[in-house]
Steps between C-alpha positions, in 0.01 A plus 500: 500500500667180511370221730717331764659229403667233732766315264408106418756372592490588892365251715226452695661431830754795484482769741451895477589733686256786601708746329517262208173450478437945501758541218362163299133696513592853464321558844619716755587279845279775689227372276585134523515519892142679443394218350634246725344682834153479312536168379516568155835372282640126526617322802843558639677304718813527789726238512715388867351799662684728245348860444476515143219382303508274195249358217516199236492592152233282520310729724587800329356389167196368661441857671611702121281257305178574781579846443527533164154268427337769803167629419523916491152679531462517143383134539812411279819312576841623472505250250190651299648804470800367376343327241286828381777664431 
């Protein structure tokens, strides 16, 4: 499996769609909106009262590298494993 990888050279400041953001993690959008109604994923934001939602890069790799450090009921990170193997 290969982890997600936002490229470098994208900045912080620049926006994703919510689709964007689905295809970018491989994640159904009926999963993502899951997420969102629970509280779980990054924050989004609407801009001018406009009905699609959008999230920094910046906000996106803060959510992936949360998730990816997440403690799974083995009592070992994502980041554990990855190293064990």
């Amino acid at each position: 499996m290969n982890p997600i990888h936002i490229p470098d050279d994208w900045h912080e400041n620049a926006l994703l769609t919510f689709e964007e953001f689905c295809d970018l993690i491989h994640t159904p959008q009926r999963t993502v909106r899951d997420w969102r109604q629970r509280g779980i994923g990054p924050r989004w934001a609407r801009f001018n009262g406009c009905g699609r939602l959008y999230v920094t890069v910046a906000e996106a790799r803060r959510f992936l590298r949360a998730a990816m450090t997440a403690e799974h009921p083995s009592g070992r990170t994502e980041t554990d494993r990855t190293e064990a193997t």
